[in-house]
C-alpha positions in Angstrom: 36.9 -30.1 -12.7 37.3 -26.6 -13.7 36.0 -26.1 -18.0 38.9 -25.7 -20.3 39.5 -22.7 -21.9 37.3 -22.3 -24.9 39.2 -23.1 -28.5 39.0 -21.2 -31.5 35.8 -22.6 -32.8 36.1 -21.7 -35.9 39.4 -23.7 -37.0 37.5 -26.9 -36.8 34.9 -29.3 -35.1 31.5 -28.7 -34.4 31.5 -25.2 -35.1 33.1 -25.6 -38.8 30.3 -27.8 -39.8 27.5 -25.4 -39.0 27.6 -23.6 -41.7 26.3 -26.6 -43.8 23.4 -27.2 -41.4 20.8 -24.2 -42.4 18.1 -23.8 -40.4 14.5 -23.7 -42.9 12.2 -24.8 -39.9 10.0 -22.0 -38.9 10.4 -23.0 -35.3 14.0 -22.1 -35.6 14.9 -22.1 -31.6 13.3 -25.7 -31.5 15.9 -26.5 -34.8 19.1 -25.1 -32.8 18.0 -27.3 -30.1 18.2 -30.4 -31.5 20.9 -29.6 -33.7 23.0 -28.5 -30.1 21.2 -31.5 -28.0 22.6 -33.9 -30.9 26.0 -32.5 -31.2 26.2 -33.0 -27.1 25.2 -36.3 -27.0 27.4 -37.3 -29.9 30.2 -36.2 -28.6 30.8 -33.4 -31.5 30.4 -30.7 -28.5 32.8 -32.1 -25.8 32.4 -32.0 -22.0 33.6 -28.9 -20.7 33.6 -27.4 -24.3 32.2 -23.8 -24.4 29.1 -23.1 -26.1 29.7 -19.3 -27.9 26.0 -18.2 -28.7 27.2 -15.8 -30.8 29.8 -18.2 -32.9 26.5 -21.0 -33.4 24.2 -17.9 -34.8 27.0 -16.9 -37.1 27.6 -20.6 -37.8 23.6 -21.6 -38.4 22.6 -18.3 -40.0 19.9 -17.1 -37.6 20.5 -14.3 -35.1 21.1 -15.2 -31.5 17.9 -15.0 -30.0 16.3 -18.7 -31.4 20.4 -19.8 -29.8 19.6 -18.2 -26.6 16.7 -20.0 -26.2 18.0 -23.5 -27.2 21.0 -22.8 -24.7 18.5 -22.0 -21.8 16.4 -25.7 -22.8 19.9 -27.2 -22.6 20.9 -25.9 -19.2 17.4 -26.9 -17.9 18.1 -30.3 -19.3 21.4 -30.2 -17.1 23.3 -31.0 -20.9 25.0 -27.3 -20.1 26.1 -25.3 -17.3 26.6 -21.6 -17.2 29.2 -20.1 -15.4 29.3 -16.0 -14.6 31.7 -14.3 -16.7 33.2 -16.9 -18.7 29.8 -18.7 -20.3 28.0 -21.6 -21.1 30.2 -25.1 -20.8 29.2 -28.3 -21.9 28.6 -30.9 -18.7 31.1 -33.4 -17.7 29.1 -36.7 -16.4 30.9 -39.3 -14.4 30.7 -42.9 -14.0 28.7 -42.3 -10.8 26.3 -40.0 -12.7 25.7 -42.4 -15.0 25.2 -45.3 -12.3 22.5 -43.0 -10.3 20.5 -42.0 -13.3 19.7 -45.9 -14.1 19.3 -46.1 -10.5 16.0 -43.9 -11.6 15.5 -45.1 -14.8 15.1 -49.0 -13.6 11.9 -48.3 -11.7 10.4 -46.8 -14.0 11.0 -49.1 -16.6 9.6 -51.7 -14.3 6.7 -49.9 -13.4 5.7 -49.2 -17.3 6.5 -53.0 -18.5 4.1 -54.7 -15.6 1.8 -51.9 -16.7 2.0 -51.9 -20.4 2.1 -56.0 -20.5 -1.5 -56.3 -19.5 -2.8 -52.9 -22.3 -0.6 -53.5 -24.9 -2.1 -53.3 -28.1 -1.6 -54.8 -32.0 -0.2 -51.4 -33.2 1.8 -51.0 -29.7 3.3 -54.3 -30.8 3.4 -53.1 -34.7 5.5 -50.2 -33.9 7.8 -51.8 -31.0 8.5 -54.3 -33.8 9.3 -51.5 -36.4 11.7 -49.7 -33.5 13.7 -53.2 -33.2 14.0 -53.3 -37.4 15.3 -50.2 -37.4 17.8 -51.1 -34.8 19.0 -53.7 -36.6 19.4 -51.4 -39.7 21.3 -49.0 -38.0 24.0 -52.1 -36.7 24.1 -53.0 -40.5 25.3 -49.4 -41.4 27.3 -48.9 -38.6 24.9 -46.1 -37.0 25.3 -46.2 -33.2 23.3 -42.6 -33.2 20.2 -43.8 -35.3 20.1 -47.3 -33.4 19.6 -44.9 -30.4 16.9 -42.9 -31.3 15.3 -46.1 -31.9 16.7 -47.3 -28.2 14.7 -44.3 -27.1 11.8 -44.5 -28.8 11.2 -48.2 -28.0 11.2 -47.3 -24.5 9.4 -44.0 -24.9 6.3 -46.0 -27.0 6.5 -48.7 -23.8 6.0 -46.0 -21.2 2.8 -44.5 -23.6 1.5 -48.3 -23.9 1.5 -48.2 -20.3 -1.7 -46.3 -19.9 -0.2 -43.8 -17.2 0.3 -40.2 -17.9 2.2 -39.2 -15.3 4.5 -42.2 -15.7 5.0 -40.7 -19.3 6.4 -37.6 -18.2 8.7 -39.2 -15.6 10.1 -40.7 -18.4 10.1 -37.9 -20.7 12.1 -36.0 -18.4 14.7 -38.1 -17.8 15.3 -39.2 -21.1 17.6 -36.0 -22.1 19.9 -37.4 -19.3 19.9 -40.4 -20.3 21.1 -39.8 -23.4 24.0 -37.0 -22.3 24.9 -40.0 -20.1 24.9 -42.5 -22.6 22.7 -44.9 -19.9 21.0 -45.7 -23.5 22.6 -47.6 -26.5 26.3 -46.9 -24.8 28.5 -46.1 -27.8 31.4 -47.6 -26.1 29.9 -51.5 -25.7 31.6 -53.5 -26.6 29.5 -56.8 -27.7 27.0 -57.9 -30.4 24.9 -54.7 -31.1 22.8 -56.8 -33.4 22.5 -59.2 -30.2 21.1 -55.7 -28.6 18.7 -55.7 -31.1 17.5 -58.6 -30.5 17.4 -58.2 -27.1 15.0 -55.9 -27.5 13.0 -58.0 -29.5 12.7 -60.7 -26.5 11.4 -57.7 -24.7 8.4 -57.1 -26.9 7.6 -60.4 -27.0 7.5 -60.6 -23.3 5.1 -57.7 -23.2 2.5 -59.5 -26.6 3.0 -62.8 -23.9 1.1 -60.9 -21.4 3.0 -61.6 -18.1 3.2 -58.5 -16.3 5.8 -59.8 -13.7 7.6 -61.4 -16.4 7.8 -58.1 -18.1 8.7 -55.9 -15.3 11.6 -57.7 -14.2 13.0 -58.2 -18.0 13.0 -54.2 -18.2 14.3 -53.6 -15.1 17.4 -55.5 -15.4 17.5 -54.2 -19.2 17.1 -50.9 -17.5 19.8 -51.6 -14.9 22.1 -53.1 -17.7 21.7 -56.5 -16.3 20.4 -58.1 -19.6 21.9 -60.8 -21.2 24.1 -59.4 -24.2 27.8 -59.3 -22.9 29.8 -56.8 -23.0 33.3 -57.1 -23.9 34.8 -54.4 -21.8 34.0 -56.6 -18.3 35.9 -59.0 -19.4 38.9 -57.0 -19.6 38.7 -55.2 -16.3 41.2 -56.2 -13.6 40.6 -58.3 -11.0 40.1 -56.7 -7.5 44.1 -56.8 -5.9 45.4 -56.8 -9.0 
């Protein structure tokens, strides 16, 4: 699908709010980053919205180098796309993106669970349990972004607890997809988000219990979205032939 012509950023959206987000940190191409990366995964930067490097720097205060930078992350990540002569375009993901990307990720998850159930430590367990609080504070405020970053760092302390380095990485680049995708904390379910929660909570205890089998195959279907927390939007799909 061909990017849409690029609005007037400055009569609204993402770009009008920049102005209130100063960047202080003296890594300032590692701040424009994360502010960008956010906005993408949030949905404040649309698919197939252009990203003006010179319109952010005005916006944010900095010059465009530290943008420049953060843009070329971004494309690496795959979370932009830059097309010669007209610029740099958000990425649109399809369903089928989304579908191949836990395709990768459920491996993985299987591989660190089995690993991490038989190294997991008191403070692995301490911190997992922290991760699943916070989850649940996020529901009570409504805070689909903040109960991600805990969805992802649940997952990312798992993969440390699992003893393999390399494993780590693998995971560590794949997460940016995953959340571009959404394949994490789906802001469109439609179910019991505390329920998530505690889903993840059953998870932890299946890794303190021990069982590596028992543990790999919880967070592969997890990974797979297979887990037991319905979702409200299979119910109303139409029945094949209908």
């Amino acid at each position: 699908m061909a990017p849409k012509q690029p609005a007037d950023n400055a009569a609204g959206g993402f770009a009008s709010t920049l102005g209130t987000k100063k960047v202080r940190h003296t890594l300032i191409s590692d701040r424009v980053y994360e502010l960008l990366r956010s906005a993408i995964v949030e949905g404040e930067l649309a698919p197939n919205e252009r990203v003006v490097e010179s319109e952010i720097a005005r916006r944010l205060g900095v010059s465009q180098a530290p943008v420049r930078e953060a843009v070329k992350q971004l494309a690496r990540e795959g979370l932009l796309t830059h097309i010669p002569r007209r610029g740099n375009f958000v990425v649109e993901i399809s369903g089928q993106d989304a579908d191949n990307a836990r395709q990768v990720r459920e491996p993985l998850e299987r591989l660190a669970a089995h690993l991490a159930a038989e190294r997991i430590t008191d403070e692995h367990l301490r911190e997992l349990g922290e991760l699943v609080d916070q989850m649940h504070r996020a529901v009570a405020i409504n805070d689909i972004s903040r109960f991600r970053d805990a969805d992802i760092a649940f997952h990312s302390l798992v993969s440390q607890a699992s003893g393999n380095q390399f494993l780590l990485r693998m995971w560590e680049l794949l997460e940016p997809s995953l959340r571009a995708l959404h394949a994490i904390a789906d802001p469109l379910f439609e179910g019991d988000w505390h329920a998530m929660a505690d889903e993840h909570g059953r998870l932890m205890s299946l890794l303190r219990d021990g069982d590596p089998d028992k543990a790999a195959e919880a967070f592969a279907a997890h990974a797979a979205g297979r887990a037991p927390v319905a979702d409200l939007r299979a119910e109303k799909k139409p029945a094949r032939g209908k």
